[in-house]
Residue frames as qw, qx, qy, qz and C-alpha x, y, z in Angstrom:
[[0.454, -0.666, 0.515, -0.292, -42.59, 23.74, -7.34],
 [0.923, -0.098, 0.371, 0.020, -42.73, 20.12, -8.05],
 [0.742, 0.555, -0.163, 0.337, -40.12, 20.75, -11.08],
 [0.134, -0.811, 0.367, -0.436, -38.05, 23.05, -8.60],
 [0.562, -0.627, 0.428, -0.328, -37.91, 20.03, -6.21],
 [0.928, 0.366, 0.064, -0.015, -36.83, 17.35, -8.68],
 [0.522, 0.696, -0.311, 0.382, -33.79, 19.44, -9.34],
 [0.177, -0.661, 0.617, -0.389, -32.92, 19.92, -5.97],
 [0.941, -0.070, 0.324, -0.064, -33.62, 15.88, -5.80],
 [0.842, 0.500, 0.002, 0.204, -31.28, 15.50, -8.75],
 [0.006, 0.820, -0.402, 0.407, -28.92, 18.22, -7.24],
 [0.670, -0.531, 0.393, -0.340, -28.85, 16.36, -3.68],
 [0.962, -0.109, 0.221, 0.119, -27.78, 12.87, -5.64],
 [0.576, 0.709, -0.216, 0.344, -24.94, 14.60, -7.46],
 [0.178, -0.868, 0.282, -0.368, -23.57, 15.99, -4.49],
 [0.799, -0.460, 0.352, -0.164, -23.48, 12.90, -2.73],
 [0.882, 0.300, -0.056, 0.358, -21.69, 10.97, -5.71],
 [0.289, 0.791, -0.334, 0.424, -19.30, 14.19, -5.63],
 [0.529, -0.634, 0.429, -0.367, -18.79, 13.28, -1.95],
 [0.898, -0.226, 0.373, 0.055, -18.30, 9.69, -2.07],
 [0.817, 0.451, -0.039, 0.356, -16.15, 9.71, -5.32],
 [0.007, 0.817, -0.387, 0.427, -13.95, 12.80, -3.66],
 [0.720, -0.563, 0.377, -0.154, -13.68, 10.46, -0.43],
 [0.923, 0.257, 0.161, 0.238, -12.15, 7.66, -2.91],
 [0.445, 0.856, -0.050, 0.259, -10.36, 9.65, -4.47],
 [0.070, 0.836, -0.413, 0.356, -8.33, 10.87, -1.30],
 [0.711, -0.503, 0.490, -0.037, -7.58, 7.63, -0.10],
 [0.857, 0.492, -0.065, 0.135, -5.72, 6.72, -3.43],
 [0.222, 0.713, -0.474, 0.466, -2.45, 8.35, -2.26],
 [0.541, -0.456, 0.659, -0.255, -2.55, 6.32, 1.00],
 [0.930, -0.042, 0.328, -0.160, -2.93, 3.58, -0.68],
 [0.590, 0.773, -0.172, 0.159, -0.58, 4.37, -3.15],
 [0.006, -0.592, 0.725, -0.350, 2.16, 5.07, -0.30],
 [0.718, -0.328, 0.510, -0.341, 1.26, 2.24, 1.58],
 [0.907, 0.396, 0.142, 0.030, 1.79, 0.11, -2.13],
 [0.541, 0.716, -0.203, 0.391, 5.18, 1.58, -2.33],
 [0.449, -0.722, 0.476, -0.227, 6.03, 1.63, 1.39],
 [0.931, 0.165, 0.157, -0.287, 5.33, -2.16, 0.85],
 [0.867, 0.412, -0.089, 0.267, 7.57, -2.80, -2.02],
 [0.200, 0.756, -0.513, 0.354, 10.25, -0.60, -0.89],
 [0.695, -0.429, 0.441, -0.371, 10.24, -2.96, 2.16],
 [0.963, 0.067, 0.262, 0.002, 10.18, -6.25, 0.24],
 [0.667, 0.674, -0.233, 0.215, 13.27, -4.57, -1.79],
 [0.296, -0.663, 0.539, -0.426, 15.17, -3.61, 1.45],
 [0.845, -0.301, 0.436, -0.070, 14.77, -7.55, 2.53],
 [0.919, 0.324, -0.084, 0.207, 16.18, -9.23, -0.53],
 [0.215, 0.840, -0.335, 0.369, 19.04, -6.29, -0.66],
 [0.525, -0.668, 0.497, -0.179, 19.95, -7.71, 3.10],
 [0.857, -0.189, 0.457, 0.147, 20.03, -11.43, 1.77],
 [0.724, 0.616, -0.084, 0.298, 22.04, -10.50, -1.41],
 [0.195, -0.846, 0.365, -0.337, 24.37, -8.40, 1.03],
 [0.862, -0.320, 0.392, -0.037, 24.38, -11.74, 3.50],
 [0.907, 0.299, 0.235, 0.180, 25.33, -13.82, 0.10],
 [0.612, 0.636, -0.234, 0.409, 28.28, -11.72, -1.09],
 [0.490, -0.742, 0.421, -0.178, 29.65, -11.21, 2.38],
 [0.924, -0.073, 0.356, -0.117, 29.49, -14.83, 2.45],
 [0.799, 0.577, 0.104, 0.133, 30.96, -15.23, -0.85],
 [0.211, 0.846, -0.331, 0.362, 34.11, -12.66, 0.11],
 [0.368, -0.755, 0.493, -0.224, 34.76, -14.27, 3.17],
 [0.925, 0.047, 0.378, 0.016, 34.81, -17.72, 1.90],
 [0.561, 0.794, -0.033, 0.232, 37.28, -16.02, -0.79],
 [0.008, -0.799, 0.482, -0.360, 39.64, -14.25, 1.58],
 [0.566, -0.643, 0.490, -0.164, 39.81, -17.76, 3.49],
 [0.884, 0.426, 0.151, 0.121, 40.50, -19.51, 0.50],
 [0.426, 0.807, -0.268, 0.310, 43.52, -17.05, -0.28],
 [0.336, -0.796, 0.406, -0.297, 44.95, -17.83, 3.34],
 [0.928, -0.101, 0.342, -0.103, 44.57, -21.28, 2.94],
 [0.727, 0.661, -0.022, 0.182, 46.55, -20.85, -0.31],
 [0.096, -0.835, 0.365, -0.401, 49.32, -18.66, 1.39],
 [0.640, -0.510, 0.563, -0.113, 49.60, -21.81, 3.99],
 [0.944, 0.289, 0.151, 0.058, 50.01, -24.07, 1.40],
 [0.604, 0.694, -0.233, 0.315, 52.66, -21.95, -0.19],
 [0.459, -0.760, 0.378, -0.261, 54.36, -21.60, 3.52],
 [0.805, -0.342, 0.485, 0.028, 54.52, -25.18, 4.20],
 [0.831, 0.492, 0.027, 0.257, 56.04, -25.83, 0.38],
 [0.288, 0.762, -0.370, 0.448, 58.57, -23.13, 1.04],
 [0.395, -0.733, 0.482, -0.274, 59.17, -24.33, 4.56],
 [0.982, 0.030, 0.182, 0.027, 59.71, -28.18, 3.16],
 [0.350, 0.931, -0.013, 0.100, 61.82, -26.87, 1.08],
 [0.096, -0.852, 0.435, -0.276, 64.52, -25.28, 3.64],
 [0.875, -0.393, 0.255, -0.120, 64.73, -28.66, 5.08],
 [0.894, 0.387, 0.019, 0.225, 66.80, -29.44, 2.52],
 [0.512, 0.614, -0.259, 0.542, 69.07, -27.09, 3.26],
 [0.537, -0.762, 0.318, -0.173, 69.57, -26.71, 7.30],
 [0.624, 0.415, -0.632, 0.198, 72.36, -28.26, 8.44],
 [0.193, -0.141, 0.699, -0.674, 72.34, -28.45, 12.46],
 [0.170, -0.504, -0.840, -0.106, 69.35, -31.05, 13.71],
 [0.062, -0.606, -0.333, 0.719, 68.12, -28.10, 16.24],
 [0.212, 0.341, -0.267, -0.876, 67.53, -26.04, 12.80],
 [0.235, -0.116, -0.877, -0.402, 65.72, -29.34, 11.14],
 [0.180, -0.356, -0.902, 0.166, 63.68, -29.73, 14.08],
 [0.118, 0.567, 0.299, -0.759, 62.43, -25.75, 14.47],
 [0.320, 0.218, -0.461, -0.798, 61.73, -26.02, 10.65],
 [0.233, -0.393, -0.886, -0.079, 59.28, -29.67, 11.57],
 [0.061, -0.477, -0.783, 0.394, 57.69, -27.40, 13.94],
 [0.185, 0.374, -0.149, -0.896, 56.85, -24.41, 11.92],
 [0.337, -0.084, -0.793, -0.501, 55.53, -27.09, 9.04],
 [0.105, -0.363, -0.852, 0.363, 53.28, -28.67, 12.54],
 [0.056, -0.427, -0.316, 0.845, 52.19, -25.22, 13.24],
 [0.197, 0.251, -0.335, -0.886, 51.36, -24.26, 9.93],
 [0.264, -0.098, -0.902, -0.327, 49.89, -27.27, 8.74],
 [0.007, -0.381, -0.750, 0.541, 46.99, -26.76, 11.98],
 [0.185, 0.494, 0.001, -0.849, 46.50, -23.50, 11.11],
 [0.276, 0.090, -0.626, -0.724, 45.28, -24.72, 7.51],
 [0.069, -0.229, -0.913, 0.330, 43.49, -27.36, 9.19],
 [0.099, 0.542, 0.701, -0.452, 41.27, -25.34, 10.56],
 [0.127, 0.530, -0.053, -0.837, 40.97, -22.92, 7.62],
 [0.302, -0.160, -0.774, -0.534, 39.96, -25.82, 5.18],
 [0.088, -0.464, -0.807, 0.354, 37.27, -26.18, 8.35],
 [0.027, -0.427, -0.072, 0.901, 36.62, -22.82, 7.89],
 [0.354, 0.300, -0.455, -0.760, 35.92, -22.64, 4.06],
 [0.091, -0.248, -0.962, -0.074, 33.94, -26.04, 4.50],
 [0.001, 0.632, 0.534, -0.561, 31.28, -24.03, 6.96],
 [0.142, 0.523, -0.113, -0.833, 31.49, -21.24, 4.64],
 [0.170, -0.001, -0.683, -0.710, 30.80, -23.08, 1.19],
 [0.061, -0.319, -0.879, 0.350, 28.07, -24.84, 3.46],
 [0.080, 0.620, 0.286, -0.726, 26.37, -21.47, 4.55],
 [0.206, 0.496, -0.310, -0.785, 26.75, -20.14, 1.11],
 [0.241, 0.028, -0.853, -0.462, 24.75, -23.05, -0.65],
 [0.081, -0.518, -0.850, 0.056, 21.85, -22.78, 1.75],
 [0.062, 0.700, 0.286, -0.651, 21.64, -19.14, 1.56],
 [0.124, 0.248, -0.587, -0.761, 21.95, -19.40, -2.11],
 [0.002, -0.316, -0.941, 0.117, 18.36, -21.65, -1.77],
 [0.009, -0.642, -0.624, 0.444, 17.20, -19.52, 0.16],
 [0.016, -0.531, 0.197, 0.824, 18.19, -15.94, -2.10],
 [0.042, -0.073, -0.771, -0.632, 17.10, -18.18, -5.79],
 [0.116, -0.470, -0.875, -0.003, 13.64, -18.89, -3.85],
 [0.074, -0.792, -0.290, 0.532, 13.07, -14.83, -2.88],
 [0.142, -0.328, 0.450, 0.818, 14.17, -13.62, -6.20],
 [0.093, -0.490, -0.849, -0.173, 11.07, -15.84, -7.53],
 [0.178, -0.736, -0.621, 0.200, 8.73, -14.85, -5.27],
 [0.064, 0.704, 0.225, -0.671, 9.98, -10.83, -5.91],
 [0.206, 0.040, -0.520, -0.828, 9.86, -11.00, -9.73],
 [0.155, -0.403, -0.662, -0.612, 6.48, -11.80, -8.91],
 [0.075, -0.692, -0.440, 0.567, 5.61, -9.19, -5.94],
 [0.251, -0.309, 0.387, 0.832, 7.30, -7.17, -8.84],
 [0.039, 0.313, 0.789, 0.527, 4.84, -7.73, -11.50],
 [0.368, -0.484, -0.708, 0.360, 2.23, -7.31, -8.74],
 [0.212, -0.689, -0.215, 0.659, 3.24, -4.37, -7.43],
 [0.108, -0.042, 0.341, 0.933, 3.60, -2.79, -11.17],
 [0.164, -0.480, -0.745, -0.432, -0.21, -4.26, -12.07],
 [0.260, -0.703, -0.392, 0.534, -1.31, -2.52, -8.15],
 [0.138, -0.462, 0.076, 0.872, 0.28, 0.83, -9.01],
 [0.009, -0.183, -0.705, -0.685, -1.11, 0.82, -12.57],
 [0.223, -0.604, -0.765, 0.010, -4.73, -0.51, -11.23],
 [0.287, -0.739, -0.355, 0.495, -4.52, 2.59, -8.91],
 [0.318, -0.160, 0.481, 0.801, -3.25, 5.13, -11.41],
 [0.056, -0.109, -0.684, -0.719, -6.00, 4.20, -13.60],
 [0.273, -0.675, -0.624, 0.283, -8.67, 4.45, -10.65],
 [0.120, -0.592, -0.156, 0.781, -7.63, 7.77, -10.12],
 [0.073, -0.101, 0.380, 0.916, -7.83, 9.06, -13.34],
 [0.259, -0.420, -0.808, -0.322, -11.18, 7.34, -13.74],
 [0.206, -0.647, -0.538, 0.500, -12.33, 8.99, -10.24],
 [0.252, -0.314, 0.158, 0.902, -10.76, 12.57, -11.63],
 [0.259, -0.104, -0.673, -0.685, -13.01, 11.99, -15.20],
 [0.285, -0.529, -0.796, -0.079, -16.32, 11.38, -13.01],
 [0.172, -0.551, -0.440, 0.688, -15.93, 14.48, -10.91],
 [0.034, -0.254, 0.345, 0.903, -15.17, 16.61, -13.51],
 [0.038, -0.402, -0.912, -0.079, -18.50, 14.72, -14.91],
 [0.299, -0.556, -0.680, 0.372, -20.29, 15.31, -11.80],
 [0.300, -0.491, -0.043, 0.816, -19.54, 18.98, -11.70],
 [0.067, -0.039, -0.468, -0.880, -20.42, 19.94, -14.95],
 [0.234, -0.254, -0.880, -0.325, -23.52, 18.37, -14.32],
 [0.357, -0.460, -0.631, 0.513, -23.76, 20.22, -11.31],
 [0.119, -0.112, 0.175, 0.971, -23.03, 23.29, -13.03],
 [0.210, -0.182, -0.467, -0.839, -26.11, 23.11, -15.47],
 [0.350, -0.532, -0.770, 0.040, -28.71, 21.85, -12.75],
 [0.221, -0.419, -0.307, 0.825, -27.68, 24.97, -10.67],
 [0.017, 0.079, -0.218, -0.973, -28.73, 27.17, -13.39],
 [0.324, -0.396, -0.778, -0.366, -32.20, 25.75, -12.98],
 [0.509, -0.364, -0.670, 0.399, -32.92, 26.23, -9.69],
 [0.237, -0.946, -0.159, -0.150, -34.16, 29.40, -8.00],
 [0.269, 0.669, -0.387, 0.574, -31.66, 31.36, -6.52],
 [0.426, -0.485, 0.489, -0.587, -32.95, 31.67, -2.93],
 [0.906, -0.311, 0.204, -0.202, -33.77, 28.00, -2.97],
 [0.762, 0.470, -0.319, 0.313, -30.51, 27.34, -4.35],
 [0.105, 0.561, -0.501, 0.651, -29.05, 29.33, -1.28],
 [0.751, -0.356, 0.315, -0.459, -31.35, 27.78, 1.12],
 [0.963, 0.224, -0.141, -0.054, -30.04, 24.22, -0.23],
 [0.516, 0.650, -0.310, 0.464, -26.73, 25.33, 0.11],
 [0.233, -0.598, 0.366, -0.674, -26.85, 26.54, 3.77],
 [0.924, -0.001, 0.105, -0.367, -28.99, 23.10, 4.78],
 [0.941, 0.056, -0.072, 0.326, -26.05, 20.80, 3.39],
 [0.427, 0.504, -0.507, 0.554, -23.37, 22.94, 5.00],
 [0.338, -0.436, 0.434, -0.713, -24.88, 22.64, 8.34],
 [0.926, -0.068, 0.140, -0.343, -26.49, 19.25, 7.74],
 [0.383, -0.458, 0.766, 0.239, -23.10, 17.57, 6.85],
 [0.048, -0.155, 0.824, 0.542, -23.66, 17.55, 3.17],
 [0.097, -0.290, -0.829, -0.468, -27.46, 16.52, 3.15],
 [0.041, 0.032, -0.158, -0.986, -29.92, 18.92, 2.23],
 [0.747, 0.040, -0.146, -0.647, -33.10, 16.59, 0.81],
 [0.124, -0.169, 0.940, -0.269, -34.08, 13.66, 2.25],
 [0.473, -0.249, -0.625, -0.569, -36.82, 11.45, 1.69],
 [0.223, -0.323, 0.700, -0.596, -39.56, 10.32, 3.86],
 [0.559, -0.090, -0.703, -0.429, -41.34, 7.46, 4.55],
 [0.693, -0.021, -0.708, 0.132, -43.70, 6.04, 6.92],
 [0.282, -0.918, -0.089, -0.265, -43.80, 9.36, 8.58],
 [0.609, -0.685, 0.228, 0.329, -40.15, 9.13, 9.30],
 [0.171, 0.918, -0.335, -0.128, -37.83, 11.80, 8.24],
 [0.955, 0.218, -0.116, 0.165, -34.61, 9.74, 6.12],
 [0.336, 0.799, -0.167, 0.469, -32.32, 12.28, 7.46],
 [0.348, -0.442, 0.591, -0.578, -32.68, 12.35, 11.40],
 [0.398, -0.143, -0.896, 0.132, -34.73, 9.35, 11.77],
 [0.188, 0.102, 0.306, -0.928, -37.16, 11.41, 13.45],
 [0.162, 0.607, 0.777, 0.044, -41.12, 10.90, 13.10],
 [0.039, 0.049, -0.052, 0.997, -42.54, 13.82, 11.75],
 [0.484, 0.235, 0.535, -0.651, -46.52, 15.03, 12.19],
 [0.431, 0.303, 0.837, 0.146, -48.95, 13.01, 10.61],
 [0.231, 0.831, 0.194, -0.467, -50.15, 16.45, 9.18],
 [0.137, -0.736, 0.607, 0.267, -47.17, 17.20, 7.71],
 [0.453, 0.108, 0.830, 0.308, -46.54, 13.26, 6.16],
 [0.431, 0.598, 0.602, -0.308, -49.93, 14.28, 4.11],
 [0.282, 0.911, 0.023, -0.300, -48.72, 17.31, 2.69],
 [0.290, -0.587, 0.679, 0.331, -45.50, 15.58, 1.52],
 [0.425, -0.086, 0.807, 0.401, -46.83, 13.28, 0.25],
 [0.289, 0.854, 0.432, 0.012, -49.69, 15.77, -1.91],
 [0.541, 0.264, 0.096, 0.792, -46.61, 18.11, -2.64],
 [0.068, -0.957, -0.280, -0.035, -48.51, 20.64, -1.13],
 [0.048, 0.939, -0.322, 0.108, -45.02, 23.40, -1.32],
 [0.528, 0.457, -0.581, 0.417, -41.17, 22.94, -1.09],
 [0.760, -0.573, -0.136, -0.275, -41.79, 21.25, 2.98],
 [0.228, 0.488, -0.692, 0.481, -39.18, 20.75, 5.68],
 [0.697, -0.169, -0.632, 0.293, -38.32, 18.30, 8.57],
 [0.484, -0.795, -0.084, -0.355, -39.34, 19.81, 11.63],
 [0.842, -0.503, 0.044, 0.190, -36.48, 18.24, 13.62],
 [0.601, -0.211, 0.275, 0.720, -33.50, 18.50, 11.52],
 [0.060, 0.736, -0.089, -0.668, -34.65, 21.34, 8.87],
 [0.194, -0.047, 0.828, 0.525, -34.02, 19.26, 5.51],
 [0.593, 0.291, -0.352, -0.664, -36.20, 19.58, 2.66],
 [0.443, -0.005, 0.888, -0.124, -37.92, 16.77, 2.79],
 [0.621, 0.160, -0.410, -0.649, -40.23, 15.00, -0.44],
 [0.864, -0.104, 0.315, -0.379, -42.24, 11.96, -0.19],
 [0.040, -0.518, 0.848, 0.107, -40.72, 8.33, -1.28],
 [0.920, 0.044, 0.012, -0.389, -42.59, 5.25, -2.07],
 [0.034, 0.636, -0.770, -0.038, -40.29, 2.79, -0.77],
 [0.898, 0.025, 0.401, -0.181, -42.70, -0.94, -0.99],
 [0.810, 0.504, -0.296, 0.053, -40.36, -1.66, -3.83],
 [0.242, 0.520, -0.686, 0.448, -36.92, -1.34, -1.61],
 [0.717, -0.376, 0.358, -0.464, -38.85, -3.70, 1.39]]
């Protein structure tokens, strides 16, 4: 019996690794999306201020070409002067040149503001390109890191399991089924130590009768409160 209850000690810590490494395990993919929600975010921001910057960069273009255009107006409207002949024609060609000449005015004002804009949001775009070739790096070394967690988790079950495999084949049958039933109803735990006359499972006290025989192996004993196989524990070392 005392070999019988070793295994199902040895069983009981497998399980639990299998449990806690399985729990890992299925919070890699959230973390995974959440590492890729992440980056897809931090791509989605630059993308806006590159967007900003060539907007910027077109309109500061298209008011350049207008500005050009007035130039070529007021050359072609200097020009005509030369050739009117009536003052009343001289004087509606001064005021076209007036007119035009405003209008540029404010479109070299224009393409000031604009080169302006576009040389502090080029700062700002040289200083976030930085800072994502190295979220970039980051986020490859993350994804990797996690990758290589999982596989590692994947290679410990598979482990675990085999390991589980040949212990089973040790074990009685019926206390193999009784073990079995016990951690599906006990949420996973089956054998439990006690100490102190208190059951490690429920936290329960159990009879001082009972402590005795646990701890003299007298048969394969159970927790009176919660039903677990219980075995004795000498815990002055873990105090």
């Amino acid at each position: 019996m005392k070999e019988q209850l070793s295994f199902l000690i040895a069983l009981q810590k497998l399980d639990l690794e299998i449990s806690k490494v399985s729990l890992k395990k299925k919070e890699l993919p959230v973390k995974r999306a959440k590492l890729d929600e992440d980056f897809e975010k931090l791509k989605a921001d630059i993308e806006e201020v590159r967007k900003r910057y060539e907007a910027l960069q077109r309109s500061r273009k298209e008011k350049e070409d207008r500005l050009k255009r007035g130039q070529e107006a007021i050359t072609k409207a200097k020009d005509r002067l030369l050739e009117v002949k009536t003052n009343k024609e001289y004087q509606a060609v001064l005021k076209e040149i007036e007119i035009i000449e405003a209008k540029n005015s404010e479109i070299e004002d224009e393409v000031i503001k604009a080169l302006e804009d576009i040389d502090q949001l080029k700062i700002t775009l040289d200083k976030e390109e930085k800072e994502f070739d190295i979220r970039c790096r980051q986020y490859e070394r993350d994804k990797n890191n996690l990758e290589e967690e999982a596989a590692s988790k994947e290679a410990a079950l598979l482990s675990y399991q085999q390991r589980v495999f040949e212990l089973k084949k040790q074990i009685d049958g019926e206390l193999l089924k009784r073990y079995e039933t016990i951690k599906r109803i006990r949420n996973g735990l089956a054998v439990v130590s006690v100490w102190k006359e208190v059951c490690q499972g429920c936290h329960m006290n159990i009879p001082p009768q009972l402590y005795n025989d646990v701890q003299k192996l007298e048969g394969l004993l159970s927790c009176p409160n919660c039903n677990r196989i219980i075995y004795w524990q000498n815990q002055n070392n873990n105090a």
